[in-house]
TORKOL-4160 file (C-alpha; in steps of 0.2 Angstrom, whole numbers, padded with zeros to 4 digits, m for minus):
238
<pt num="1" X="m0071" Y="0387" Z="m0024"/>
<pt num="2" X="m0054" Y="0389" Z="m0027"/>
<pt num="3" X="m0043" Y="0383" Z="m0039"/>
<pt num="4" X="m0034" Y="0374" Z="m0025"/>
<pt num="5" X="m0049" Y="0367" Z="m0018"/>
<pt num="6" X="m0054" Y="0360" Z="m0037"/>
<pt num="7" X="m0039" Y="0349" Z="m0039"/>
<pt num="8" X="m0040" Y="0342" Z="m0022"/>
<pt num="9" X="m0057" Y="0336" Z="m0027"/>
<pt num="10" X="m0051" Y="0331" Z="m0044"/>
<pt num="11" X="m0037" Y="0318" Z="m0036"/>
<pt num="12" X="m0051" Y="0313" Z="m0024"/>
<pt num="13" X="m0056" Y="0294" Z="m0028"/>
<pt num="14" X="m0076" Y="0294" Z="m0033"/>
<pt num="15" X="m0087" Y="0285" Z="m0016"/>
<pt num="16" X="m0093" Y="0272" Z="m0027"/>
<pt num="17" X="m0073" Y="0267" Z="m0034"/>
<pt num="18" X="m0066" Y="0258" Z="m0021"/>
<pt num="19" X="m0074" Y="0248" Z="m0006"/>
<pt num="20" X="m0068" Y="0246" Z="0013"/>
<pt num="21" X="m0072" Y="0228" Z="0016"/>
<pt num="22" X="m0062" Y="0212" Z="0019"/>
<pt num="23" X="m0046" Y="0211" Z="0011"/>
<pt num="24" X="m0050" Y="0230" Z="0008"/>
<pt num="25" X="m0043" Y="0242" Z="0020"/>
<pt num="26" X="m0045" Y="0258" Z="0020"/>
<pt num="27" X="m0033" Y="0268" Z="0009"/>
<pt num="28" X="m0024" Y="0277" Z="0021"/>
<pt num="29" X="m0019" Y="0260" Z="0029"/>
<pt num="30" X="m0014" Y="0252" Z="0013"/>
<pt num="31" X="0004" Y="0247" Z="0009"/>
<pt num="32" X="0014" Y="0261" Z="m0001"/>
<pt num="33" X="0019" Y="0254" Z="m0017"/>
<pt num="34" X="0035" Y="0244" Z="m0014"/>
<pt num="35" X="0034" Y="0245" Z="0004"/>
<pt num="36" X="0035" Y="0227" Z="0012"/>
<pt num="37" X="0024" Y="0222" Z="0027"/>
<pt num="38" X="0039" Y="0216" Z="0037"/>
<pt num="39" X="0052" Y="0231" Z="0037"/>
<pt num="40" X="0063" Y="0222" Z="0051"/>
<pt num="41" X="0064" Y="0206" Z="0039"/>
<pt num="42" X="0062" Y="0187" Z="0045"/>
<pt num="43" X="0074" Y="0184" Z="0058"/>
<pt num="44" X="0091" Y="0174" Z="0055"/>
<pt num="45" X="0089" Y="0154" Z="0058"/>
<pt num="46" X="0069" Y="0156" Z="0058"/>
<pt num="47" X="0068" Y="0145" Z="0043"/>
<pt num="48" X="0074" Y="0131" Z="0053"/>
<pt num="49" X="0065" Y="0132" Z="0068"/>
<pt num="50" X="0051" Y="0119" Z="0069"/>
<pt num="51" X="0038" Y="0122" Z="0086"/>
<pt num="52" X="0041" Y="0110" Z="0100"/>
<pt num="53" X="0035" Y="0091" Z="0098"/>
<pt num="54" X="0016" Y="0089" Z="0106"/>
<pt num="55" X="0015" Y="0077" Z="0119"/>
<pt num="56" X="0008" Y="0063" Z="0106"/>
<pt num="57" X="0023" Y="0063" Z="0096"/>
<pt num="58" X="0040" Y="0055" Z="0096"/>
<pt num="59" X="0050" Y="0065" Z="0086"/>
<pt num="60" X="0067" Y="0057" Z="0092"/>
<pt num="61" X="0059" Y="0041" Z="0083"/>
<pt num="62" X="0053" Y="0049" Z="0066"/>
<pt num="63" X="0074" Y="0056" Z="0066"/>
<pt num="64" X="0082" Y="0040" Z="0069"/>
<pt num="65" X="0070" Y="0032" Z="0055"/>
<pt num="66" X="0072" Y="0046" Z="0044"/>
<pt num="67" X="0091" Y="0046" Z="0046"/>
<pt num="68" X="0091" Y="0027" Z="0042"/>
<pt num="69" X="0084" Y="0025" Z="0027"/>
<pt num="70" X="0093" Y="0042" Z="0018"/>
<pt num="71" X="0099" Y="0038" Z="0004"/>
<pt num="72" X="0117" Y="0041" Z="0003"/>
<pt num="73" X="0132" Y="0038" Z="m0009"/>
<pt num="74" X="0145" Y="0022" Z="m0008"/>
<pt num="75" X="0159" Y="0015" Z="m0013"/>
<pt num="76" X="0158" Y="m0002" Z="m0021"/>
<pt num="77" X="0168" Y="m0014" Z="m0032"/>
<pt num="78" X="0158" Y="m0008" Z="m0044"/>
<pt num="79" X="0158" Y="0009" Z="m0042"/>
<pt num="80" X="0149" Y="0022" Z="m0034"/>
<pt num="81" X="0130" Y="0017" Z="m0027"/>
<pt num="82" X="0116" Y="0024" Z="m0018"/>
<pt num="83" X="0112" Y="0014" Z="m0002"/>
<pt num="84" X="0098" Y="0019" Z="0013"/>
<pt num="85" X="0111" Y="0024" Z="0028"/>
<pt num="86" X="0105" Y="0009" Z="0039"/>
<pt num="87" X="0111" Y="m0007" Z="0024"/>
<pt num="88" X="0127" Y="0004" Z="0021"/>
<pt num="89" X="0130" Y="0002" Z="0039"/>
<pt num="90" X="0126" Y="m0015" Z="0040"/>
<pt num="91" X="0138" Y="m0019" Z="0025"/>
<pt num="92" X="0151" Y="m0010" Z="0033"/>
<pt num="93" X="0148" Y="m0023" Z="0048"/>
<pt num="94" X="0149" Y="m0038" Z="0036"/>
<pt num="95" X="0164" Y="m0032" Z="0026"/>
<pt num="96" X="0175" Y="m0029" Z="0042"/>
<pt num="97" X="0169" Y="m0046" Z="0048"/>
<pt num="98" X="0173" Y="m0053" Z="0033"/>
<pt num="99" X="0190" Y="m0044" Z="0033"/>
<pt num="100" X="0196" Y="m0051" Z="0050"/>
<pt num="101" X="0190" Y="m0041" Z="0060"/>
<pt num="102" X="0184" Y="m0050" Z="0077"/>
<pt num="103" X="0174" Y="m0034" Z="0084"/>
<pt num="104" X="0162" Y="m0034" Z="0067"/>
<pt num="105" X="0162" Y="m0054" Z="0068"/>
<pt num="106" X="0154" Y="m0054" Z="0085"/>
<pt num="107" X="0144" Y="m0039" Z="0082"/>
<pt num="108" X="0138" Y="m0046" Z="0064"/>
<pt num="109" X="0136" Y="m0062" Z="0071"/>
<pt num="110" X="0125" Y="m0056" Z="0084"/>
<pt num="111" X="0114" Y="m0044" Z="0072"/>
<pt num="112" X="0111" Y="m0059" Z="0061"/>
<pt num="113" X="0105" Y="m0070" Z="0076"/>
<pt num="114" X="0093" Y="m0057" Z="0083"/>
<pt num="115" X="0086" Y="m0057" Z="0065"/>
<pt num="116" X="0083" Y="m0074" Z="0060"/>
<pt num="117" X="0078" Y="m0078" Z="0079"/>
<pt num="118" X="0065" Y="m0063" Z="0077"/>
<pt num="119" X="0057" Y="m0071" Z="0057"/>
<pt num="120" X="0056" Y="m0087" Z="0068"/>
<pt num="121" X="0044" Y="m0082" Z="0081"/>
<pt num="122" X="0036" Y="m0071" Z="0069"/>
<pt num="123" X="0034" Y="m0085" Z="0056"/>
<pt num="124" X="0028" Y="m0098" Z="0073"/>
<pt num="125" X="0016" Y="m0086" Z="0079"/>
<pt num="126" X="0009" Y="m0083" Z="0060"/>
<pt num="127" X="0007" Y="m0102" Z="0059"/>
<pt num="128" X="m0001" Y="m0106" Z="0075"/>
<pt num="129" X="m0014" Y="m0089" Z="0072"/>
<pt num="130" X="m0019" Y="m0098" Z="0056"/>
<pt num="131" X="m0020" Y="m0116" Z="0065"/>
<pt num="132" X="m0031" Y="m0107" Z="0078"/>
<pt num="133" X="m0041" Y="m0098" Z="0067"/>
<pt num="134" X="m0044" Y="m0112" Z="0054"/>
<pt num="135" X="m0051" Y="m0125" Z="0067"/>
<pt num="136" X="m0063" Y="m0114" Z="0078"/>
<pt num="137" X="m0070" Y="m0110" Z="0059"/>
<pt num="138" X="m0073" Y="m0126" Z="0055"/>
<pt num="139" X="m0080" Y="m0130" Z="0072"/>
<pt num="140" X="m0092" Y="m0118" Z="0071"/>
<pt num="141" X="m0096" Y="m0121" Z="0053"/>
<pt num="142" X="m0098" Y="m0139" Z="0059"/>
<pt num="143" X="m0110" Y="m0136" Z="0074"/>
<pt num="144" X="m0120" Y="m0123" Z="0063"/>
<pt num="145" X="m0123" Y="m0138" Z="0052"/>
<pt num="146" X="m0127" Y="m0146" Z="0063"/>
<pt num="147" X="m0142" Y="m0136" Z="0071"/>
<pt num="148" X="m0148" Y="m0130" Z="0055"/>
<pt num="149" X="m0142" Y="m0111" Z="0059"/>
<pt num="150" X="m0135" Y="m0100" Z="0048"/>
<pt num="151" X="m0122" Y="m0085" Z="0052"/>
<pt num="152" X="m0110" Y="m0072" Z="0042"/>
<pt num="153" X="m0098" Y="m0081" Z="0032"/>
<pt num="154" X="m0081" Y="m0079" Z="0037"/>
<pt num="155" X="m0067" Y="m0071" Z="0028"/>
<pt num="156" X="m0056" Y="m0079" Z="0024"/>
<pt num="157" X="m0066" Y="m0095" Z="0023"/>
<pt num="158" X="m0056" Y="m0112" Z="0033"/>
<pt num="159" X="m0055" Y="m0119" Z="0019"/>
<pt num="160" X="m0046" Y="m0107" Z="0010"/>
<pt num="161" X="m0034" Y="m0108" Z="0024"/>
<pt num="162" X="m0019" Y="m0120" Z="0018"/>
<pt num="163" X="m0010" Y="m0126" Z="0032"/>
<pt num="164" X="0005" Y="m0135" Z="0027"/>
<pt num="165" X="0012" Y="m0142" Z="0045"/>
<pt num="166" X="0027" Y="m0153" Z="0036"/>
<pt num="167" X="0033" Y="m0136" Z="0027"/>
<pt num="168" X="0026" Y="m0123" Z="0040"/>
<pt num="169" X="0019" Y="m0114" Z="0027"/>
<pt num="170" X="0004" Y="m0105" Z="0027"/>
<pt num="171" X="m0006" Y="m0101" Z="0010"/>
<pt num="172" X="m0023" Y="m0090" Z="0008"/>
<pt num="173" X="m0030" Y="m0099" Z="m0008"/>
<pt num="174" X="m0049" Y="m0085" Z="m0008"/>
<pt num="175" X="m0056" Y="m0069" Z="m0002"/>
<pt num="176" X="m0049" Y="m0064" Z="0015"/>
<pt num="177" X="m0059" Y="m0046" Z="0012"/>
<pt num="178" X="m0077" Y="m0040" Z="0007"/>
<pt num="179" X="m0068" Y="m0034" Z="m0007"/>
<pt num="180" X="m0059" Y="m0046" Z="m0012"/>
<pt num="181" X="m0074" Y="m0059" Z="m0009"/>
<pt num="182" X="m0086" Y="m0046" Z="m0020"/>
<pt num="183" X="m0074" Y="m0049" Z="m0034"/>
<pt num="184" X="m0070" Y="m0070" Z="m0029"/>
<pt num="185" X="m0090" Y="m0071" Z="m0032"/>
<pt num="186" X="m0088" Y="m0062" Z="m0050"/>
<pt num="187" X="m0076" Y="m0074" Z="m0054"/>
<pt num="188" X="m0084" Y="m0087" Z="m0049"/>
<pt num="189" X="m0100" Y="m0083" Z="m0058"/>
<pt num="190" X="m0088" Y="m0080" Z="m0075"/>
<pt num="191" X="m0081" Y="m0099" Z="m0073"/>
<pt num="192" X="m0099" Y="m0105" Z="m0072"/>
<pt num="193" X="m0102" Y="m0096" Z="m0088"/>
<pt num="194" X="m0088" Y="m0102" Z="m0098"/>
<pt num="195" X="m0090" Y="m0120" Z="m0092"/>
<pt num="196" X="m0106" Y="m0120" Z="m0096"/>
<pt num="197" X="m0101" Y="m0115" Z="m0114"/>
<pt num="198" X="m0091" Y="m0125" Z="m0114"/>
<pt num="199" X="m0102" Y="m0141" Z="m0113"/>
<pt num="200" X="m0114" Y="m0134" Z="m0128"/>
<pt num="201" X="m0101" Y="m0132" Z="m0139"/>
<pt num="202" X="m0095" Y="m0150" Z="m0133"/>
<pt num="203" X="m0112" Y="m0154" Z="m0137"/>
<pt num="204" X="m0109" Y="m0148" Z="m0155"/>
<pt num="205" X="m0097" Y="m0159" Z="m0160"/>
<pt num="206" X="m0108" Y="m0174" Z="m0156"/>
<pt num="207" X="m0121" Y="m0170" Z="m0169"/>
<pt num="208" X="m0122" Y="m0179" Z="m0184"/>
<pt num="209" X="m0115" Y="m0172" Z="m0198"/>
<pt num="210" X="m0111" Y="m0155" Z="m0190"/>
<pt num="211" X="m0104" Y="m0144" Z="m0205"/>
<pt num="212" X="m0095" Y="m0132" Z="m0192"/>
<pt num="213" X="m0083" Y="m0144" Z="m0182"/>
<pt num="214" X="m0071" Y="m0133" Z="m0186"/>
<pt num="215" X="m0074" Y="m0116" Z="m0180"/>
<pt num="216" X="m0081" Y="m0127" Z="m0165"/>
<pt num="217" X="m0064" Y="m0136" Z="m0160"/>
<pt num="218" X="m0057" Y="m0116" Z="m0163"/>
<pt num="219" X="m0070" Y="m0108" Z="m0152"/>
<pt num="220" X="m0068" Y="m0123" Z="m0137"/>
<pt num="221" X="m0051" Y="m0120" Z="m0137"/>
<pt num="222" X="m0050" Y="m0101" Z="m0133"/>
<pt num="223" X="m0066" Y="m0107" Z="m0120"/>
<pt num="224" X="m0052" Y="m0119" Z="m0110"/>
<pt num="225" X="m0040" Y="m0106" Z="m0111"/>
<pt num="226" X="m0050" Y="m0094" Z="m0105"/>
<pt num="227" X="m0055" Y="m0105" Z="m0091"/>
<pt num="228" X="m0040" Y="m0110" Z="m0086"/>
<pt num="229" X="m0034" Y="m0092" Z="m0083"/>
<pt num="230" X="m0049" Y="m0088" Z="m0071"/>
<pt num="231" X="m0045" Y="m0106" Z="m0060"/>
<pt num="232" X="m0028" Y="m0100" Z="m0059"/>
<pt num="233" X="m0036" Y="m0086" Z="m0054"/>
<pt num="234" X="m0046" Y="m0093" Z="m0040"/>
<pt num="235" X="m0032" Y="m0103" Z="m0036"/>
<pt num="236" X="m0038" Y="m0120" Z="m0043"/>
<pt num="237" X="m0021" Y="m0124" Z="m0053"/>
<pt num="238" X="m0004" Y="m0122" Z="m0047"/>
């Protein structure tokens, strides 16, 4: 063998030194050393293109919404603020109007109309879903009573549902979720504990000659605080 033919076997990797596999490619198709994989470079504006919309979306939509609620920088009397883009319009509406100027009056007025006409039929049709809902409930707890049947509890239960027809206010006083019910039962269970504590230590005091009246009057006070936290909890006190 040749000296030649010696160093080219000396600079010849050993089989068992590196392995064609994935992430492996064999070494003639590696990358050089400071070669990149992309000699043309990324081309220009490809870092603000975005592929086209699938037929689900509504990308015009998301924009709009997204424009609306930027934050942006405004002048106030009191200085500079941050305000989303959509309130920052609308208080440019209601200064204008309030400047004089009829164009923002009418459109400001009309704005404010749509609004409050929108929270009413909202808030009616809130109202009348819980009217609904409360008397079929109670109908069908009634007849079920009635027969002697029993059925799955509803959530929220009727008479959790304060109606308030005078004020047209709607109140959820209990559980309206299998959640929220798992934990109203806890709760429920805690009261019965502490009340029930609360009569024996009640029952303390009216011994004869109790030496610890003391420490009894102290622990039946914490007991009542305690409970009064968990029926305001429940919703039993205002």
């Amino acid at each position: 063998m040749s000296e030649g033919d010696r160093k080219a076997l000396a600079r010849r990797p050993a089989a068992s030194s590196y392995e064609v596999g994935y992430g492996k490619p064999p070494a003639k198709n590696r990358f050089k050393p400071g070669q990149t994989g992309n000699p043309k470079g990324r081309p220009r504006g490809a870092k603000n293109r975005s592929p086209s919309p699938q037929l689900h979306e509504e990308r015009l939509k998301a924009l709009i919404l997204e424009e609306a609620y930027r934050t942006i920088a405004v002048n106030d009397a009191a200085g500079v603020i941050s305000l989303p883009m959509a309130q920052a319009v609308i208080r440019s509406v209601a200064v204008n109007a309030a400047k004089g100027s009829q164009r923002a009056q009418r459109l400001f007025t009309e704005l404010l109309s749509a609004t409050e006409r929108e929270n009413r039929r909202l808030h009616d049709q809130f109202l009348e879903t819980a009217i609904t809902y409360k008397v079929e409930w109670e109908r069908e707890l009634e007849r079920r009573r009635a027969l002697g049947s029993s059925g799955p509890e509803p959530l929220p239960h009727p008479d959790h549902v304060v109606v308030n027809i005078r004020a047209g206010t709607v109140q959820i006083v209990g559980p309206a979720t299998k959640e929220e019910k798992a934990e109203w039962d806890l709760w429920q269970e805690r009261k019965a504990m502490f009340e029930e504590e609360l009569r024996e230590l009640e029952a303390l005091l009216e011994k004869p000659r109790y030496r610890y009246k003391a420490q009894v009057l102290e622990e039946i006070d914490e007991t009542k605080k305690v409970l009064e936290i968990i029926r305001r909890m429940l919703g039993e006190l205002d």
